[in-house]
Steps between C-alpha positions, in 0.01 A plus 500: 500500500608486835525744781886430447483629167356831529662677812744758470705545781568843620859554403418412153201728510765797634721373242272541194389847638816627549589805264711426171594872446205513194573142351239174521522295820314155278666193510339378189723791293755270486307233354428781226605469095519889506854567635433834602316394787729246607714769549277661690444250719881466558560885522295543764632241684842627469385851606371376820792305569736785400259705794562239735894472463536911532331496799794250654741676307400847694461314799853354478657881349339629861633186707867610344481899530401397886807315563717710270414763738626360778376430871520892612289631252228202431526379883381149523374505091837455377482147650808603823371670829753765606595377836647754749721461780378591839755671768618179612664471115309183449269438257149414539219462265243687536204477622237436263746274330270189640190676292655530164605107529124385599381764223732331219418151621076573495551638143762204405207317611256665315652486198564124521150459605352728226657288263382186577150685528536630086651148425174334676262620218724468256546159535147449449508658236780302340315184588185641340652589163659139519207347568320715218775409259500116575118509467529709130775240355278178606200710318757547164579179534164338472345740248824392303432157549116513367567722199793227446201244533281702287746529208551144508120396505489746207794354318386161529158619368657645186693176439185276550266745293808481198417136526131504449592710182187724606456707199381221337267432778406893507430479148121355569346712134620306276483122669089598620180563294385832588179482681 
C-alpha cells in the first residue's frame, strides 16, 4: 500500500468530523443491507446541507431588509451612498467614497482567492478517490479473472475425473486381497 493510498487530506478529515445533527457520518452505511442506516447516512447529510442553505438564506433575508430600507436609514449597507449637495448645488461624493471601493475590491478578491484556495485541496482529493477507485476496479477485475480461472480448472477436473469413472477405481476392497 502506498503512501498515496492512505492519506487523508484535510478537508475530507473536516468533512467526516463535521456534525450530522445526531446521525452517522460513515461512508460504508450506504454500502449497508440494513436500510435504516442508509438512511441515516443520507439524513444526516441532508441536515447539514439544509444548515448550510439557511445560513445563505438569512444572509440573503438581511442583504434584502438592508436595501428595502433604503440609503437613509442603512447608509452605505443598503448597497447606495446618500450623496449630498454642497452649497455650490453640485454634487460630490464623498469622501471616503475611494475606501469603500478598495474595501469591496480586497474582499472581491478574497473571496475569489479563497475559492480557489478550498478548490486546491479538493481537487486532490477528487484525484485521490479517482485514483483509489481505478486501483479497486483493476483489483475486482483480476480477482474476477482467477476465480473465473479457478472454476474452469475445477470444471475441467470434474469432466476428466467423470472420465476415469473413479468410483470404480475408489472401490480398491473388493478388486485387493486384504493384507
Amino acid at each position: 500500500m502506498s503512501s498515496r493510498d492512505s492519506t487523508q487530506s484535510p478537508s475530507a478529515y473536516f468533512m467526516h468530523n463535521f456534525p450530522r445533527f445526531g446521525h452517522g457520518s460513515k461512508f460504508s452505511k450506504l454500502a449497508s443491507q440494513d436500510q435504516s442506516e442508509q438512511t441515516d447516512y443520507v439524513v444526516g447529510l441532508l441536515a447539514v446541507s439544509y444548515f448550510i442553505i439557511s445560513v445563505f438564506i438569512m444572509w440573503a433575508a438581511a442583504i434584502i431588509a438592508l436595501r428595502c430600507l433604503g440609503p437613509r436609514r442603512a447608509t452605505f449597507f443598503a448597497g447606495r451612498i446618500r450623496i449630498k449637495s454642497d452649497k455650490s448645488e453640485s454634487f460630490r461624493l464623498p469622501r471616503y467614497i475611494w475606501k469603500l471601493r478598495c474595501l469591496f475590491m480586497v474582499l472581491g478578491i478574497s473571496v475569489i482567492l479563497c475559492s480557489v484556495a478550498l478548490v486546491g485541496p479538493g481537487m486532490t482529493s477528487i484525484d485521490n478517490v479517482a485514483y483509489s477507485a481505478r486501483k479497486l476496479n483493476r483489483d475486482i477485475s483480476d480477482i474476477t479473472t482467477q476465480g473465473l480461472l479457478i472454476t474452469d480448472s475445477i470444471s475441467r477436473a470434474k469432466t476428466n475425473l467423470e472420465r476415469l469413472n473413479v468410483d470404480q477405481l475408489m472401490d480398491v476392497g473388493s478388486k485387493c486381497p486384504v493384507f
